[in-house]
mmCIF file of the C-alpha atoms, coordinates in Angstrom:
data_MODEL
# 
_entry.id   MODEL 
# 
loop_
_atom_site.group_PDB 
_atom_site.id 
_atom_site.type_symbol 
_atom_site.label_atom_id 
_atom_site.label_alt_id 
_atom_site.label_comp_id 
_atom_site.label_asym_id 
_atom_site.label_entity_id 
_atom_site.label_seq_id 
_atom_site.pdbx_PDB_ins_code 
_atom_site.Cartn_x 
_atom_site.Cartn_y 
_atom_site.Cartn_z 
_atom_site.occupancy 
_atom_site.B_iso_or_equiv 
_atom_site.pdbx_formal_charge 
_atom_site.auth_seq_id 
_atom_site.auth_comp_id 
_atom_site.auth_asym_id 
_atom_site.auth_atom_id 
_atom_site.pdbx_PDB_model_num 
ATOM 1   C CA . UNK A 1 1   ? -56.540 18.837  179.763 1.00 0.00 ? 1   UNK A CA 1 
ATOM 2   C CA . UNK A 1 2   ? -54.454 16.963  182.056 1.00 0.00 ? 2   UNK A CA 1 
ATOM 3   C CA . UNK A 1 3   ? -53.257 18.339  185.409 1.00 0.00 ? 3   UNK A CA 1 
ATOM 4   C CA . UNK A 1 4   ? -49.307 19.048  186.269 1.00 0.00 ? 4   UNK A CA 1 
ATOM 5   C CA . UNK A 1 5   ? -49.198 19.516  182.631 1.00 0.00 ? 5   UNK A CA 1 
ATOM 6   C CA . UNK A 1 6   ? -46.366 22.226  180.482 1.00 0.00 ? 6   UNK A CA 1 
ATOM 7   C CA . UNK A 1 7   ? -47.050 23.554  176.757 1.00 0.00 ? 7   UNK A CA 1 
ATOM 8   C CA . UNK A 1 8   ? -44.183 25.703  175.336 1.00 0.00 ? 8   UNK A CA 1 
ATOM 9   C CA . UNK A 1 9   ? -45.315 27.438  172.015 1.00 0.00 ? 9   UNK A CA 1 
ATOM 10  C CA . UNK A 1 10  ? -43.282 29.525  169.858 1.00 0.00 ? 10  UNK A CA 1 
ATOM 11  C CA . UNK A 1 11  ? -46.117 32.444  168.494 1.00 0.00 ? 11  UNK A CA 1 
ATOM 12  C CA . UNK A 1 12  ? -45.330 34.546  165.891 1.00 0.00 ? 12  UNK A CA 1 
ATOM 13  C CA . UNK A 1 13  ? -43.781 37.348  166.861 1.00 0.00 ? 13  UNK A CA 1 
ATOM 14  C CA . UNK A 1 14  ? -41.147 35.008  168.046 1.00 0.00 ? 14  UNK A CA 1 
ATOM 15  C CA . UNK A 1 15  ? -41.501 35.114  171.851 1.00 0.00 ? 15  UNK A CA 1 
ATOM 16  C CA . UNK A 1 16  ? -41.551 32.144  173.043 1.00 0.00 ? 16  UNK A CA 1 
ATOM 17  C CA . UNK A 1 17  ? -44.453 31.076  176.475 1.00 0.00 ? 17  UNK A CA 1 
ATOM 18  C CA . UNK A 1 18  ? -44.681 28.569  178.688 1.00 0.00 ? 18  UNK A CA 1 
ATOM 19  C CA . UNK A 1 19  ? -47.837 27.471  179.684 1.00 0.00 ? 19  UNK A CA 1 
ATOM 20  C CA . UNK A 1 20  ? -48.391 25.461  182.971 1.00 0.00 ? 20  UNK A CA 1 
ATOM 21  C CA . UNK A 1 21  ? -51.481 23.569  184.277 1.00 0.00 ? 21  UNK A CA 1 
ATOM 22  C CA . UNK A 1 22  ? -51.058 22.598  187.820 1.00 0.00 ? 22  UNK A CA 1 
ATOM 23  C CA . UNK A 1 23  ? -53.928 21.083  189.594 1.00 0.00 ? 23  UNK A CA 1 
ATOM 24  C CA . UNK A 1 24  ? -56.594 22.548  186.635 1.00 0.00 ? 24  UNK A CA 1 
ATOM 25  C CA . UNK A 1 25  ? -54.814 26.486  187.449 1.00 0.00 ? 25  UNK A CA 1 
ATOM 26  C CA . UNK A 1 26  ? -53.118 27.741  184.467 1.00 0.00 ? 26  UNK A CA 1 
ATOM 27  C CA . UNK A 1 27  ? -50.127 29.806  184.787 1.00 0.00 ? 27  UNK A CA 1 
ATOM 28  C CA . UNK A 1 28  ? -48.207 31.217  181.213 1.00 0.00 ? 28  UNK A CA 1 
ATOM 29  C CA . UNK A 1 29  ? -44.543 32.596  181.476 1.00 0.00 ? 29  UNK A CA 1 
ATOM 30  C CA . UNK A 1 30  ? -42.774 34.622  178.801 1.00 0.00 ? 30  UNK A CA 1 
ATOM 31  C CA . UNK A 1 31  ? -39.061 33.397  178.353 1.00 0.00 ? 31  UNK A CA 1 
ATOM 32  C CA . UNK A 1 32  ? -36.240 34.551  175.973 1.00 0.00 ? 32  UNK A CA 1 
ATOM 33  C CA . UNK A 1 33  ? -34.157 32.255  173.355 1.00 0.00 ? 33  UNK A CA 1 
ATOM 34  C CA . UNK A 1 34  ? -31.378 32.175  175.415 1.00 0.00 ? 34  UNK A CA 1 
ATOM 35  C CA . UNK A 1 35  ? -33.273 30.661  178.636 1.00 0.00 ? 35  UNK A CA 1 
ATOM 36  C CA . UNK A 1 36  ? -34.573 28.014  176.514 1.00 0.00 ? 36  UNK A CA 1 
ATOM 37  C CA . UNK A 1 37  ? -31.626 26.661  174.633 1.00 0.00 ? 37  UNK A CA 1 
ATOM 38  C CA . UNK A 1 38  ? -29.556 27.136  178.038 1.00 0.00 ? 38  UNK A CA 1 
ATOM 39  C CA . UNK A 1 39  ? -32.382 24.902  179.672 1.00 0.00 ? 39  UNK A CA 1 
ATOM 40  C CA . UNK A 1 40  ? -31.627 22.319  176.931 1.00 0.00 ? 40  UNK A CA 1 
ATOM 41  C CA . UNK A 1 41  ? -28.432 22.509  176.918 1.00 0.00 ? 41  UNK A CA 1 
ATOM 42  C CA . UNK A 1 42  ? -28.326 21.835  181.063 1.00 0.00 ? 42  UNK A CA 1 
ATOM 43  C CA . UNK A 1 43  ? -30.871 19.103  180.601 1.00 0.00 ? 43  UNK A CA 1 
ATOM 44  C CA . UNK A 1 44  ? -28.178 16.805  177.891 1.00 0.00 ? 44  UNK A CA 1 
ATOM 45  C CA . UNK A 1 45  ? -25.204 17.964  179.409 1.00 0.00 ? 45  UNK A CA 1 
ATOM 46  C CA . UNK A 1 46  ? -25.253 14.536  181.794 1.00 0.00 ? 46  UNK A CA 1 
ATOM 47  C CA . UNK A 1 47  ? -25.795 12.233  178.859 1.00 0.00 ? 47  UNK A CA 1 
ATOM 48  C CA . UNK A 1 48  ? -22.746 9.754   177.922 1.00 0.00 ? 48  UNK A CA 1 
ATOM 49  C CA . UNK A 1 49  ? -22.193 7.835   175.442 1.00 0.00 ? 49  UNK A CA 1 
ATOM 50  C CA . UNK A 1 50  ? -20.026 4.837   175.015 1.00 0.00 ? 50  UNK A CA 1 
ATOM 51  C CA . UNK A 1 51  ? -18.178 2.957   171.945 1.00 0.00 ? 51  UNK A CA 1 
ATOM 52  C CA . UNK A 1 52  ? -17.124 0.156   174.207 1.00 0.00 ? 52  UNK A CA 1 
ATOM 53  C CA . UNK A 1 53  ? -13.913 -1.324  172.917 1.00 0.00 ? 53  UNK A CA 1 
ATOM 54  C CA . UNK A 1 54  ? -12.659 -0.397  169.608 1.00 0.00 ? 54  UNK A CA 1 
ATOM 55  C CA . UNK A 1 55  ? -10.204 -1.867  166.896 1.00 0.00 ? 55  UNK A CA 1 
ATOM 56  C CA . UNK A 1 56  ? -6.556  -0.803  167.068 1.00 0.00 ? 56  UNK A CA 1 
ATOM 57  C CA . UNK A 1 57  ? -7.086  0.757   163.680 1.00 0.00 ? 57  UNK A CA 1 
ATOM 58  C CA . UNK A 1 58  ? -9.977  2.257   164.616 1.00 0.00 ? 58  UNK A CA 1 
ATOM 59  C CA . UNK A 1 59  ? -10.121 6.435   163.299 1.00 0.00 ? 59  UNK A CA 1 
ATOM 60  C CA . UNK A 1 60  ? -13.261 7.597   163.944 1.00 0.00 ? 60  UNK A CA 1 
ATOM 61  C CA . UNK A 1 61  ? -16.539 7.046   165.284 1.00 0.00 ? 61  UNK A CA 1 
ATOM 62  C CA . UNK A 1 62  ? -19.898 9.076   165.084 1.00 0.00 ? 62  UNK A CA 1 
ATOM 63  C CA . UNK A 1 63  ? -22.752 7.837   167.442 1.00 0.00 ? 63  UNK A CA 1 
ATOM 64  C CA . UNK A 1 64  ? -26.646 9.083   166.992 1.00 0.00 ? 64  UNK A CA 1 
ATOM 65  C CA . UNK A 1 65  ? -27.763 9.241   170.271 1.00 0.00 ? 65  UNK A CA 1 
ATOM 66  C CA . UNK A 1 66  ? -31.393 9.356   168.928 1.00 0.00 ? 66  UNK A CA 1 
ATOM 67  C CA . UNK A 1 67  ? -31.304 6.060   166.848 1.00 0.00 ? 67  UNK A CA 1 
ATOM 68  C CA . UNK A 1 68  ? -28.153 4.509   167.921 1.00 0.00 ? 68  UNK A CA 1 
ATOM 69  C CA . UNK A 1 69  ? -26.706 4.155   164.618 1.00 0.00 ? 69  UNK A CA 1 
ATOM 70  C CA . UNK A 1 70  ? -22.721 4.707   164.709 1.00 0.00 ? 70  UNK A CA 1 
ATOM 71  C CA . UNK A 1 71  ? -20.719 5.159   161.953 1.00 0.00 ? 71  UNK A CA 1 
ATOM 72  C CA . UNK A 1 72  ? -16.810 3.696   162.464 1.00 0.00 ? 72  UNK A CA 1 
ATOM 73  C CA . UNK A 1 73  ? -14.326 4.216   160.226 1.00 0.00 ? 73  UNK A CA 1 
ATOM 74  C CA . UNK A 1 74  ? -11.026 2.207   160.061 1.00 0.00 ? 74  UNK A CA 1 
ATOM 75  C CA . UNK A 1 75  ? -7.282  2.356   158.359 1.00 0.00 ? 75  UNK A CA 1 
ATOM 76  C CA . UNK A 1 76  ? -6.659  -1.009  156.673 1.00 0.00 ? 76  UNK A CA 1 
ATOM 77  C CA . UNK A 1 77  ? -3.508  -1.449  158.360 1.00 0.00 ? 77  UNK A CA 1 
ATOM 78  C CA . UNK A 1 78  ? -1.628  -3.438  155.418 1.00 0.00 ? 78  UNK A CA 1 
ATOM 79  C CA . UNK A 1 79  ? 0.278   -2.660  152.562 1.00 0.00 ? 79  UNK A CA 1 
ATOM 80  C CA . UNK A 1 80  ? -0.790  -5.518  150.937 1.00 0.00 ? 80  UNK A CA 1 
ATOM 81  C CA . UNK A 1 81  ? -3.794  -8.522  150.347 1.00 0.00 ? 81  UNK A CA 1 
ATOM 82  C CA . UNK A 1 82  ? -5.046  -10.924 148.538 1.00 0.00 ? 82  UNK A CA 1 
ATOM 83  C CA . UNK A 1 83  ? -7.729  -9.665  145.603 1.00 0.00 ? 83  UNK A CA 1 
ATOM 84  C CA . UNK A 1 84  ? -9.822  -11.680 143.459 1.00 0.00 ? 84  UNK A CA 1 
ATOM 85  C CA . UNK A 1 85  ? -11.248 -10.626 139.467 1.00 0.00 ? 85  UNK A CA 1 
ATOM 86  C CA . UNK A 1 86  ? -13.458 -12.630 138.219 1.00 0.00 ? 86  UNK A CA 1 
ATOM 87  C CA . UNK A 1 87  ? -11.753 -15.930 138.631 1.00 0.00 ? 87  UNK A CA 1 
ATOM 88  C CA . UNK A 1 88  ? -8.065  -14.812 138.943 1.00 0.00 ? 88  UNK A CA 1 
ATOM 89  C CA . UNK A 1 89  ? -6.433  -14.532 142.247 1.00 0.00 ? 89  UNK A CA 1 
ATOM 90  C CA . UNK A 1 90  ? -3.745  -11.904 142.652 1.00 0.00 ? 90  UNK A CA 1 
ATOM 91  C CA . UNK A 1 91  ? -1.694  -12.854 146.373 1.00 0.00 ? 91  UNK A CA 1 
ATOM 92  C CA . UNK A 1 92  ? -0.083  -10.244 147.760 1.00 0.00 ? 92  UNK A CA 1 
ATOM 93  C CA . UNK A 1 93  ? -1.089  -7.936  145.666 1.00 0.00 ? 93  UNK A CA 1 
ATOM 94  C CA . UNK A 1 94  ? -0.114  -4.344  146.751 1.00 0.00 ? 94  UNK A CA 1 
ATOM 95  C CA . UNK A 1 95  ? -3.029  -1.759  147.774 1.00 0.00 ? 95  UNK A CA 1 
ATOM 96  C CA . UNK A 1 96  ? -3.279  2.390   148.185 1.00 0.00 ? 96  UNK A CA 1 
ATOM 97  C CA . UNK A 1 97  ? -3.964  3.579   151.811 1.00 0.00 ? 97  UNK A CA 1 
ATOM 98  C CA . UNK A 1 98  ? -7.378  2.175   152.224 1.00 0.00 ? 98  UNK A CA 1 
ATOM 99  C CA . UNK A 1 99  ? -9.938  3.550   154.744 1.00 0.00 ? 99  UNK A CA 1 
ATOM 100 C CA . UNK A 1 100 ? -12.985 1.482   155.645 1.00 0.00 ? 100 UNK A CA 1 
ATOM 101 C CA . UNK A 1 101 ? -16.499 3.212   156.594 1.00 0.00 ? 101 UNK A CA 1 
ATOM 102 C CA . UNK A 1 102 ? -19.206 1.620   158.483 1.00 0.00 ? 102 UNK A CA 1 
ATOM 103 C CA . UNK A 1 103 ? -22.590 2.544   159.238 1.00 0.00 ? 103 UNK A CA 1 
ATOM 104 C CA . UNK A 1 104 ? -23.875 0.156   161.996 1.00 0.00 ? 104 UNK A CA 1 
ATOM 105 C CA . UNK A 1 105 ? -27.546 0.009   162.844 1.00 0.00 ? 105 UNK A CA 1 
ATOM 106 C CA . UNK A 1 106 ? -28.517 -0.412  166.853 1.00 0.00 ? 106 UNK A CA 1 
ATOM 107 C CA . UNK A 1 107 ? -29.619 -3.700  166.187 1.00 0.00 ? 107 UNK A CA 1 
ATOM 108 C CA . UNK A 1 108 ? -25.923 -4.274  164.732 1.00 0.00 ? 108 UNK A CA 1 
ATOM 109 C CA . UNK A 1 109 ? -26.790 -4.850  161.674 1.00 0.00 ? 109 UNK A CA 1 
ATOM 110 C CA . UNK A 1 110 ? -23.882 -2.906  159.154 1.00 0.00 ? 110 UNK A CA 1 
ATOM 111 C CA . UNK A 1 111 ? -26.640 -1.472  156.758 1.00 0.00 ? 111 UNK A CA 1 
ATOM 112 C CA . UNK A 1 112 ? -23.325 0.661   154.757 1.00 0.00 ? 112 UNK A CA 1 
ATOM 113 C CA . UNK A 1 113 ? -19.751 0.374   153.887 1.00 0.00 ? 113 UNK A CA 1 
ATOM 114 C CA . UNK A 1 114 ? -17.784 3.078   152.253 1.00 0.00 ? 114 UNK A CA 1 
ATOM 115 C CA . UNK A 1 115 ? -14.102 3.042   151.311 1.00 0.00 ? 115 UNK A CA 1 
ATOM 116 C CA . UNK A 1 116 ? -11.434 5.979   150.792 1.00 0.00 ? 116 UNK A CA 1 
ATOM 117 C CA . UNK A 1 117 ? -8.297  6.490   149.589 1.00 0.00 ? 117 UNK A CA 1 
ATOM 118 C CA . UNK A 1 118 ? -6.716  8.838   151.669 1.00 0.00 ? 118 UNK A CA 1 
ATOM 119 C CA . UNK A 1 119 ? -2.913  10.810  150.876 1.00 0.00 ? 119 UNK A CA 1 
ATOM 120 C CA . UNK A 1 120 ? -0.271  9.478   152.370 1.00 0.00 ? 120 UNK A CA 1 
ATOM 121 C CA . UNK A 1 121 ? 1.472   11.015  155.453 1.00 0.00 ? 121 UNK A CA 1 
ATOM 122 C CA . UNK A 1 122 ? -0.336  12.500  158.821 1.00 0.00 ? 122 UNK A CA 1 
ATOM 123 C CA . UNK A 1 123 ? -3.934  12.340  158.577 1.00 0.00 ? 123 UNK A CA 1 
ATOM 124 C CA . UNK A 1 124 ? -6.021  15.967  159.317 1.00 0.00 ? 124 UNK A CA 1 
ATOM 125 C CA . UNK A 1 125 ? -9.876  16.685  158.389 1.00 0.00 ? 125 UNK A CA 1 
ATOM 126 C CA . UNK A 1 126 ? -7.936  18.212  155.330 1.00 0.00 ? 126 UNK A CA 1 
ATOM 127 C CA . UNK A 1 127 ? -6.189  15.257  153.808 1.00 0.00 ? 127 UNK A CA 1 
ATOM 128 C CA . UNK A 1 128 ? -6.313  15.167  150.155 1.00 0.00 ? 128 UNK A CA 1 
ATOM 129 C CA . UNK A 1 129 ? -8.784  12.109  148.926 1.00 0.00 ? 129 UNK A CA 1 
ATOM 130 C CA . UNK A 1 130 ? -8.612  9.800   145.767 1.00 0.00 ? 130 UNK A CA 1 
ATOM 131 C CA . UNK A 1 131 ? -10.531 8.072   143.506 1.00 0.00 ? 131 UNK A CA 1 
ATOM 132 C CA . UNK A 1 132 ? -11.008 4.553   144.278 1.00 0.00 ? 132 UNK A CA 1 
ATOM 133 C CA . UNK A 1 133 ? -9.385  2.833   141.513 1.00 0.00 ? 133 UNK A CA 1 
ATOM 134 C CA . UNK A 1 134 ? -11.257 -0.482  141.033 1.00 0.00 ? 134 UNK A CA 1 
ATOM 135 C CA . UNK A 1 135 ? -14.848 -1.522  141.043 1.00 0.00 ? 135 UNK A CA 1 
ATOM 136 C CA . UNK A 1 136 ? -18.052 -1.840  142.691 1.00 0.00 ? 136 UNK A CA 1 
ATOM 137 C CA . UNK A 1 137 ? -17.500 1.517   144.615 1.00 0.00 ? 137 UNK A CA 1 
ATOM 138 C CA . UNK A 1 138 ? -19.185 4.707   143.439 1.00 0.00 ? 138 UNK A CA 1 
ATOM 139 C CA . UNK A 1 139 ? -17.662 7.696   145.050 1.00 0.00 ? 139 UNK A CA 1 
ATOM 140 C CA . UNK A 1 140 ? -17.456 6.484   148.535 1.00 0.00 ? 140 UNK A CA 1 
ATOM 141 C CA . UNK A 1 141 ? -20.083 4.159   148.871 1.00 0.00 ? 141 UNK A CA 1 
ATOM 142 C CA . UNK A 1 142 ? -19.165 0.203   148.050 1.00 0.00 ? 142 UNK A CA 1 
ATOM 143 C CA . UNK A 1 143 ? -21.674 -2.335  146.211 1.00 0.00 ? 143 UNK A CA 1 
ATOM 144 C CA . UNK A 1 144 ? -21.937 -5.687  148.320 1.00 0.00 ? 144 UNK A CA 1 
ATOM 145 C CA . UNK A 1 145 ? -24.733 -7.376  145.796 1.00 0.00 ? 145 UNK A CA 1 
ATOM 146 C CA . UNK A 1 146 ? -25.469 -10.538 146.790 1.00 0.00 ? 146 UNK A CA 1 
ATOM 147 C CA . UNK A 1 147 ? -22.961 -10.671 149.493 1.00 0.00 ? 147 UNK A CA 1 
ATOM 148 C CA . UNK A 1 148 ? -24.312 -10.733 153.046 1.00 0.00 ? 148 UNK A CA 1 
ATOM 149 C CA . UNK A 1 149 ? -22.872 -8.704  155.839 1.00 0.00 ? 149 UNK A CA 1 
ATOM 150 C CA . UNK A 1 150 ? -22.309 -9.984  159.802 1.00 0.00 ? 150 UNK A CA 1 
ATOM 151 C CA . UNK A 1 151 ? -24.341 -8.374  161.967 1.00 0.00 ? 151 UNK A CA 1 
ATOM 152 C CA . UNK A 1 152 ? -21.498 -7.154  165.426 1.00 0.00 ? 152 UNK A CA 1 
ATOM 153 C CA . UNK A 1 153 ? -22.052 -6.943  169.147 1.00 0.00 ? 153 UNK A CA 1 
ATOM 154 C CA . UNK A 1 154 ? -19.999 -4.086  169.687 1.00 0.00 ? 154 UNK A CA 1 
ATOM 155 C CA . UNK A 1 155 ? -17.186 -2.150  167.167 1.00 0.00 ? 155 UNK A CA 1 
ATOM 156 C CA . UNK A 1 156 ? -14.141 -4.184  168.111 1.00 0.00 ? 156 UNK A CA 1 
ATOM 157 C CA . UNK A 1 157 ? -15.605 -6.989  165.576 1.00 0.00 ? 157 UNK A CA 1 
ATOM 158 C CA . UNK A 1 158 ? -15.009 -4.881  162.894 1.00 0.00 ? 158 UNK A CA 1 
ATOM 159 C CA . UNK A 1 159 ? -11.346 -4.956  162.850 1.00 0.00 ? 159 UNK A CA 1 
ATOM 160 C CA . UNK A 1 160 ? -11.029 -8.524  160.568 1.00 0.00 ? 160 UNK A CA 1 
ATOM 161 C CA . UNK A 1 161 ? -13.974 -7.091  157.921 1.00 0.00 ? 161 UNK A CA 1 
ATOM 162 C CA . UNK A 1 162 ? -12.094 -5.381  155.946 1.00 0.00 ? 162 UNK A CA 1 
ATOM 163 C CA . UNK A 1 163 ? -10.126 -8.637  155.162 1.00 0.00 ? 163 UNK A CA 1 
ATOM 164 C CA . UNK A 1 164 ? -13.049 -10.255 154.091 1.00 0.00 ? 164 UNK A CA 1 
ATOM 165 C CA . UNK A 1 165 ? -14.405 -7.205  152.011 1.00 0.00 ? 165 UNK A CA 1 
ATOM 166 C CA . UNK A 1 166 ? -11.075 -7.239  149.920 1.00 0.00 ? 166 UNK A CA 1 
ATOM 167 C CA . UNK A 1 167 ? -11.372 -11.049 149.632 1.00 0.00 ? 167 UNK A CA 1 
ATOM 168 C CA . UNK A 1 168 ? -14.356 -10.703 147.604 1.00 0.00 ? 168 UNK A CA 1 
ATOM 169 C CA . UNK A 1 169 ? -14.464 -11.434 144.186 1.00 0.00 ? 169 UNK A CA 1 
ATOM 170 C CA . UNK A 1 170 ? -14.485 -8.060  141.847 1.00 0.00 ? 170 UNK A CA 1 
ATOM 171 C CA . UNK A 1 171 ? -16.662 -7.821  138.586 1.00 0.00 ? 171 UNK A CA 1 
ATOM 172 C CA . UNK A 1 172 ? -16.579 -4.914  136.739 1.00 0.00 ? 172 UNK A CA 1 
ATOM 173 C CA . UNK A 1 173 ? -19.153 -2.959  138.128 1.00 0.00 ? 173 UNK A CA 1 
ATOM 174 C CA . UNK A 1 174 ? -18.864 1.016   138.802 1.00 0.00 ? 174 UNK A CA 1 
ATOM 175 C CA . UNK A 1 175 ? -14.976 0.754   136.932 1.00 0.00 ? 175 UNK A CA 1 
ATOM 176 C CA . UNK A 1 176 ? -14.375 3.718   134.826 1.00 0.00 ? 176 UNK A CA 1 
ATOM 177 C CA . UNK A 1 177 ? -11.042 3.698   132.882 1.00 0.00 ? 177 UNK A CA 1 
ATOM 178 C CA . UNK A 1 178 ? -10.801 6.968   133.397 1.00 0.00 ? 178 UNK A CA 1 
ATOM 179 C CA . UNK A 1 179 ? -10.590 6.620   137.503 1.00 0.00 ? 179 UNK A CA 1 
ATOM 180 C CA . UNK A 1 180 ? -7.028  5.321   136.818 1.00 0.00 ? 180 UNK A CA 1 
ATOM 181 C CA . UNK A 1 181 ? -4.067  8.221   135.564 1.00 0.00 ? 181 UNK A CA 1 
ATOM 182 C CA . UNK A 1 182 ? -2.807  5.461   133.064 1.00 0.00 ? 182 UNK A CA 1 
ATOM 183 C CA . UNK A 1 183 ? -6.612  5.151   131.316 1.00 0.00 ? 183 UNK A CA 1 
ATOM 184 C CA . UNK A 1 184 ? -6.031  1.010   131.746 1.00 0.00 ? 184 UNK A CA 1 
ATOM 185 C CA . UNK A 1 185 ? -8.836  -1.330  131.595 1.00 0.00 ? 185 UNK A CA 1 
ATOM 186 C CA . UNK A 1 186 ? -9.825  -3.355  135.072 1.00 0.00 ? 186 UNK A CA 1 
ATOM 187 C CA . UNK A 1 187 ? -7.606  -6.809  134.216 1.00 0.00 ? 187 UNK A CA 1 
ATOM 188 C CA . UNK A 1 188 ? -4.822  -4.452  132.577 1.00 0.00 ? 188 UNK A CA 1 
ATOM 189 C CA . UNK A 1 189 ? -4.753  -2.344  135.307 1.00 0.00 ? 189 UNK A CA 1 
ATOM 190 C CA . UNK A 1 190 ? -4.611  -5.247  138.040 1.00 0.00 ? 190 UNK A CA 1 
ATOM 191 C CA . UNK A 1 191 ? -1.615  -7.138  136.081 1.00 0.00 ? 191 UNK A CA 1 
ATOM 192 C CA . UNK A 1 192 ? -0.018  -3.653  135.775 1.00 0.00 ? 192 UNK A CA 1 
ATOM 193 C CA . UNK A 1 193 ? 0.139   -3.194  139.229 1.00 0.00 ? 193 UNK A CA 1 
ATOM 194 C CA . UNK A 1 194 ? 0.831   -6.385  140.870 1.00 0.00 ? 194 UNK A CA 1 
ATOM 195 C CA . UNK A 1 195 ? 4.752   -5.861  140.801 1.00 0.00 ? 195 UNK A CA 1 
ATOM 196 C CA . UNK A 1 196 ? 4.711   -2.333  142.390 1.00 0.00 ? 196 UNK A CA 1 
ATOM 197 C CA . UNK A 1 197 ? 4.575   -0.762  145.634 1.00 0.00 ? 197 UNK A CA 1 
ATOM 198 C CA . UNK A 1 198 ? 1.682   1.426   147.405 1.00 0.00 ? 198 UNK A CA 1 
ATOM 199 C CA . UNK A 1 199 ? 4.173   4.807   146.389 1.00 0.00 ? 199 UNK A CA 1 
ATOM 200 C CA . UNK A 1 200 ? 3.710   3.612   142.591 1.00 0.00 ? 200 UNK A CA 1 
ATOM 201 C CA . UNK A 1 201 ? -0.220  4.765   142.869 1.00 0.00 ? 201 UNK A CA 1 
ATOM 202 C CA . UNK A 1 202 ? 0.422   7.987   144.340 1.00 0.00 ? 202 UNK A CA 1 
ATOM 203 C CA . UNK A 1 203 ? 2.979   8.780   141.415 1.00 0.00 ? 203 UNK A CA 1 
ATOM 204 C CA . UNK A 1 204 ? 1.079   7.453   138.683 1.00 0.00 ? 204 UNK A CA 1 
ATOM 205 C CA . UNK A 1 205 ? -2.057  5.838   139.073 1.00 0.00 ? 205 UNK A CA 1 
ATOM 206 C CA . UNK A 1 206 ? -4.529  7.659   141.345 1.00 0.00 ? 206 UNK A CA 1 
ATOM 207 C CA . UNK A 1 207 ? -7.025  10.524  140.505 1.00 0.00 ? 207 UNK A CA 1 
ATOM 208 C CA . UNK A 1 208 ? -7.750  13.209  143.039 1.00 0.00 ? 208 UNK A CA 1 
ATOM 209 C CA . UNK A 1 209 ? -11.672 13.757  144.243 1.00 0.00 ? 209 UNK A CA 1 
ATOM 210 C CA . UNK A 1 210 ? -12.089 16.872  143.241 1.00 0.00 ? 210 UNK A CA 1 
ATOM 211 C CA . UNK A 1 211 ? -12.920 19.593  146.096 1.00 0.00 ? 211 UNK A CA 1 
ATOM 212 C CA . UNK A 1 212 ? -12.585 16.272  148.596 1.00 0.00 ? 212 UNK A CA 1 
ATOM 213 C CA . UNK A 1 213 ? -10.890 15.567  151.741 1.00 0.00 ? 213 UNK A CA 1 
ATOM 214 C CA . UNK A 1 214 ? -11.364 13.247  154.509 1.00 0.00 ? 214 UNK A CA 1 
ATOM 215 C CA . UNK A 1 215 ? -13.763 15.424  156.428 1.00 0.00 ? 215 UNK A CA 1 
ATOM 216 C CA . UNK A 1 216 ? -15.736 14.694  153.788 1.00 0.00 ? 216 UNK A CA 1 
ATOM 217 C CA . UNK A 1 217 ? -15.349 10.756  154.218 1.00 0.00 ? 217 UNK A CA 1 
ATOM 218 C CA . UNK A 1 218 ? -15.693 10.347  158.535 1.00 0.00 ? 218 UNK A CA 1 
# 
């Protein structure tokens, strides 16, 4: 046994002692719950954390302090992008509210992307959430395939990927017809749509997530 050494151990009958070993003397003290998660609570409450500089967009941002993953997510600020399917390019094609998920690793590699279609108006914890109406996204959670991801120094480099994520060509992977109100196919659907304006979904193309709100997506 090492000198200047502590052992805390929980026993049985839930009391909880601290045993000491100074110099090869060993001293145990009995302490209650309360001492011990106020002694832990003292001990963090001088840790900070930083997200350095974020995007303008940026809505949220969870940070693991033990593993240093974060976990940004972002409003696509535009009404509007250019989509691909398959081989057709639709310009300015018009888009739902969009939210953009990111799970960063410390290394800054994004291991995650998730996207969300949030109501429109003020966002709260309980705004109503949507299906996603196109592909290659199964609840939340998006399918990159073959597509690799930048790794980031630091959040504010996030702010241009969601351009390039809605640049990327769609297949039909994860669509469901019936994640659309009007039951159209994926191409249907797309030339349906390319005329109207981001208020046309809300009235007559998206499907809420049942028991789902944004608390549920940040």
């Amino acid at each position: 046994m090492k000198n200047d050494e502590m052992i805390l151990r929980i026993c049985e009958d839930k009391s909880i002692r601290l045993e000491f070993f100074e110099n090869g003397q060993k001293r145990t003290k009995v302490i209650s719950v309360e001492t011990l998660t106020d002694c832990i609570s003292r001990s963090l409450a001088g840790v900070r954390l930083t997200t350095g500089l974020l995007p303008v967009n940026a809505l949220s941002v969870t940070m693991d302090s033990d593993n240093g993953r974060r976990y940004a997510v972002l409003e696509f600020p535009n009404e509007r992008a250019t989509v691909t399917y398959m081989k057709t390019e639709y310009p300015d094609f018009p888009l739902p509210r969009l939210l953009f998920g990111f799970r960063i690793e410390d290394s800054g590699r994004i291991s995650g992307i998730n996207i969300g279609v949030p109501d429109l108006g003020k966002l709260t914890p309980d705004t109503r959430m949507f299906v996603y109406p196109f592909s290659n996204v199964s609840r939340f959670a998006m399918c990159t395939g073959a597509n690799s991801l930048p790794h980031i120094q630091s959040l504010q480099q996030l702010a241009n990927l969601p351009y390039y994520i809605l640049s990327l060509p769609d297949n039909d992977d994860f669509y469901q017809e019936r994640g659309n109100r009007l039951k159209m196919g994926h191409r249907d659907l797309l030339e349906h749509l390319r005329d109207k304006d981001r208020r046309y979904y809300y009235d007559h193309v998206l499907v809420p997530m049942p028991n789902t709100t944004l608390k549920d997506f940040i």
